[in-house]
Every structure is written in structure tokens, then in C-alpha cells.
C-alpha positions in Angstrom: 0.0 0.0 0.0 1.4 3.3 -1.1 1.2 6.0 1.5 -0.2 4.1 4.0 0.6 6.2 6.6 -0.3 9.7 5.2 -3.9 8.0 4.3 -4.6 6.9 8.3 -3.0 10.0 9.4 -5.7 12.0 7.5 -8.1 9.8 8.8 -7.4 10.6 12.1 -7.7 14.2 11.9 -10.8 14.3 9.5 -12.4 12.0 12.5 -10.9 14.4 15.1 -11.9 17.5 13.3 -15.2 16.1 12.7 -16.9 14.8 16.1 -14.6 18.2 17.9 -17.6 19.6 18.6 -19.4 17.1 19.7 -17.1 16.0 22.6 -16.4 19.8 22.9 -20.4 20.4 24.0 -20.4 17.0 26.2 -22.4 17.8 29.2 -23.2 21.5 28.8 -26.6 22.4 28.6 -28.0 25.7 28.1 -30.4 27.6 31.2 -34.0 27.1 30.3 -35.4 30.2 30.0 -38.1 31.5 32.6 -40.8 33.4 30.9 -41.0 36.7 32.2 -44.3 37.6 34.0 -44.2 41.2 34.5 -46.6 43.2 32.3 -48.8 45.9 33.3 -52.0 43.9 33.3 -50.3 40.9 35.4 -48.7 43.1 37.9 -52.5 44.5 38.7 -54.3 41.3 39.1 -55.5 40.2 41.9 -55.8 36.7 41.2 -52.1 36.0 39.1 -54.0 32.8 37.2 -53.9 32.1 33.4 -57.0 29.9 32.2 -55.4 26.7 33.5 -52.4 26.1 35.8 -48.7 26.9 35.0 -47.7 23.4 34.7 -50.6 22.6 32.7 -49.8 25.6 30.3 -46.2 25.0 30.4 -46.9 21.5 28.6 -50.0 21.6 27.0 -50.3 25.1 25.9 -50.0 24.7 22.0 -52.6 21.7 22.4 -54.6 24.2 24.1 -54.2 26.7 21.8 -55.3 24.4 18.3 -58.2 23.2 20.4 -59.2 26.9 20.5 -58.1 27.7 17.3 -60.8 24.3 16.0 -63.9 25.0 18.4 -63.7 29.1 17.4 -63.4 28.5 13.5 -65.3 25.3 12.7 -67.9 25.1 15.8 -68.7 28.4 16.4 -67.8 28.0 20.4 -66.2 31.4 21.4 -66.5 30.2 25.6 -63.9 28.6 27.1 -64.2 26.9 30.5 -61.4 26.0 32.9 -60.9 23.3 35.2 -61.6 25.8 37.6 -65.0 26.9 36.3 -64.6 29.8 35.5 -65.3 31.2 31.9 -62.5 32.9 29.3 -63.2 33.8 25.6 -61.5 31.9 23.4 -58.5 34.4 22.0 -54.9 34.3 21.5 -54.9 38.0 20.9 -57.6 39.0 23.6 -57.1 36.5 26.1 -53.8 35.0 26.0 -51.7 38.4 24.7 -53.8 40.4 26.9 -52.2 39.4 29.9 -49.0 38.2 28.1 -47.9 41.5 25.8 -44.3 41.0 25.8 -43.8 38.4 22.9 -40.2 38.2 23.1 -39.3 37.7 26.7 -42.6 35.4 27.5 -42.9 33.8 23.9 -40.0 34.2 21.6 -37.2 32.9 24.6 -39.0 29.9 24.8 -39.9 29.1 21.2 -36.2 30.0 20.5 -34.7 27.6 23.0 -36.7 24.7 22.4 -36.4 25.9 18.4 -40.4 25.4 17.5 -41.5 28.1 14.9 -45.1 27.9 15.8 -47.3 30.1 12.8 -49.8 31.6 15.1 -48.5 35.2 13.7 -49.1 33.9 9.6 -53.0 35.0 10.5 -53.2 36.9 14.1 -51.0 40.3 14.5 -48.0 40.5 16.8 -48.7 42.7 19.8 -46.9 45.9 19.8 -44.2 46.5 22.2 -42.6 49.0 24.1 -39.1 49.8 22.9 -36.7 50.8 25.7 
């Protein structure tokens, strides 16, 4: 074999250089982000509860979400009723963004960390926010 060594040798740093940065990023994870709660509308409610519990919202809020996007456009339901009983209308922009206007510190951090594009915003309009 002709250049035997030269060919492993090249092997060797072609598989070096290539998993690098996967032994490189071994056992580092990134923070998760902690959505940040402190709009003018949550800092003057009384009672600091969304339509269902945090953990509840935390995982399930995209189901939530479609189901409210399916009963509002192909039932006609507008009414939403929590676990708790008590009655919400069925809004991203009214309900949810109400409460939660700052997009990118409650939404976008999250979206961005766990990479998920979600398209609510191809057909409902960003809420405006305060530049500082």
C-alpha cells in the first residue's frame, strides 16, 4: 500500500476535526429560559392565574391553543371553560396576549430555545411592544 501512513493519518484528523464539537459540547446544557411575568396587566391582578395552571400551560399550551383555534373557526364555540369553572373567551390575541404582551421575553425565549416556529402570527398580529 502506497502512502499508508499519510492515508490513516488523515483519517485521524478528519475524525478528530469532525466529532470536535461534539465531545467539545459534552455535558453542557444551556439555562432554560423562565418566561417573564411582569406586564402591566399581570402586575395588577389580583388573582395572578392564566386559564389553566402553570404546569398545565407550560406542557400543553399549543394543544390548548389548536383546540381553541378548531372549536372558534369550525364550531362556532367562542366560551372557554377552565378546570376551575370559571369562563374565558377563546382568544390568542384578547385573552392570552392580553395578559401576556411581551412576545419576546414570555414567547420568543422559549420558542427559540426549544427551536419550534409555531405560525400563530401567519394570520393573528404580533402585539406591539414598548421599545426601551
Amino acid at each position: 500500500m502506497y502512502n499508508g501512513g499519510k492515508i490513516i493519518a488523515g483519517l485521524i484528523i478528519f475524525v478528530g476535526l469532525f466529532t470536535f464539537p461534539i465531545f467539545y459540547n459534552m455535558g453542557k446544557t444551556s439555562a432554560m429560559p423562565e418566561p417573564k411575568l411582569d406586564t402591566p396587566v399581570i402586575k395588577q391582578l389580583v388573582e395572578k392565574r392564566c386559564v389553566e395552571s402553570k404546569e398545565y400551560m407550560r406542557a400543553n399550551h399549543m394543544q390548548l391553543l389548536d383546540n381553541w383555534r378548531d372549536l372558534v373557526i369550525r364550531e362556532g364555540n367562542l366560551v372557554y371553560e377552565s378546570t376551575g369553572g370559571k369562563k374565558y373567551i377563546m382568544s390568542l390575541q384578547n385573552t392570552c396576549m392580553h395578559c401576556h404582551s411581551n412576545k419576546k421575553e414570555f414567547c420568543d425565549k422559549c420558542h427559540n430555545y426549544a427551536n419550534v416556529k409555531p405560525y400563530c402570527w401567519s394570520c393573528h398580529i404580533p402585539p406591539k411592544e414598548n421599545e426601551i
